[in-house]
N, C-alpha and C positions, 0 to 999 in steps of 0.2 A: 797779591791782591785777589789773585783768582782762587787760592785758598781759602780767602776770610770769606768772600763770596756764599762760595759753597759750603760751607760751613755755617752759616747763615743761612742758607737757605734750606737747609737740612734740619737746622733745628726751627723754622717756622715748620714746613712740614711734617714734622714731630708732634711741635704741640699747638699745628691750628685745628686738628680734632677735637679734639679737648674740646679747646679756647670755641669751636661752634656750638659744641653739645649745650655747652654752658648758658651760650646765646638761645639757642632751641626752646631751653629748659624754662630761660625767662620769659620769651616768646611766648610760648604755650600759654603762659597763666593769663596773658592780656586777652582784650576781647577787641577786635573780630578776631577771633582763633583761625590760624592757620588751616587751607584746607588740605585734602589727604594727598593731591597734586602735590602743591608743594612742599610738605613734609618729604613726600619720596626726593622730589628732586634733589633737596637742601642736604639729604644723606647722601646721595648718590653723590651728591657735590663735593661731600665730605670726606666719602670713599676715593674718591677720583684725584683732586687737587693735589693731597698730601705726594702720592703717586709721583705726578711729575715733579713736584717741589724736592723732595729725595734724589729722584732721577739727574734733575739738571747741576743740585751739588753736590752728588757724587759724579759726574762728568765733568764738572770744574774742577775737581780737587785731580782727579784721578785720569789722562789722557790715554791711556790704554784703556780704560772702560769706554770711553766717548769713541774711539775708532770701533767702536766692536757694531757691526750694523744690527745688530738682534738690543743693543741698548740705545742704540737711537730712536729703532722703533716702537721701544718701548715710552719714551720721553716722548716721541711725535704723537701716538697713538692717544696716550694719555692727556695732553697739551689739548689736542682737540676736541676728546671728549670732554674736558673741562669748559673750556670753550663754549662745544654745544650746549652742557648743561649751564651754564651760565646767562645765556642768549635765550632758554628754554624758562630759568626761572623768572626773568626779568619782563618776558611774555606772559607767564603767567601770571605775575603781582598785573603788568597792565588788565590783564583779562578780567579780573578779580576787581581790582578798582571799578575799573567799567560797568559792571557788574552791580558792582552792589556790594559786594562782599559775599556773593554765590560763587562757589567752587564746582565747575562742572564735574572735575574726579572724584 
């Protein structure tokens, strides 16, 4: 089971780039257009997510990568910055609503 897992988890983080870009792409054309904040973010977030998503099923599948402490760090590190950017875009959209639909960035 910890195979399919990771396996699975390996290919959402494959192809939730994509699958955002995609979302981005539609995004964009609507109006209130996104501002330049959260444009950066939603990349970053793009950049980031896949990261640990890889990381954690390639550690399900493979228990000699998961003992190695330089690939936990890298799952931990990752994880959190996902995290923050997560917690950072969802401040944002509030900021933004409140607002008015002004983007301070």
């Amino acid at each position: 089971m910890r195979v399919v897992a990771g396996v699975l988890l390996m290919v959402v983080g494959v192809s939730f780039p994509l699958g955002l870009l995609f979302w981005l792409n539609e995004r964009m054309k609507r109006t209130p257009a996104l501002g330049s904040r959260q444009v950066g973010l939603i990349l970053a977030f793009n950049g980031v997510l896949p990261v640990s998503l890889i990381a954690l099923g390639l550690g399900l599948i493979s228990a000699t990568a998961w003992d190695a402490l330089a690939f936990r760090l890298v799952w931990l590190w990752s994880s959190l910055a996902a995290v923050v950017l997560l917690v950072a875009l969802w401040l944002t959209g509030l900021a933004t609503r409140r607002t008015g639909g002004e983007d301070d960035g």
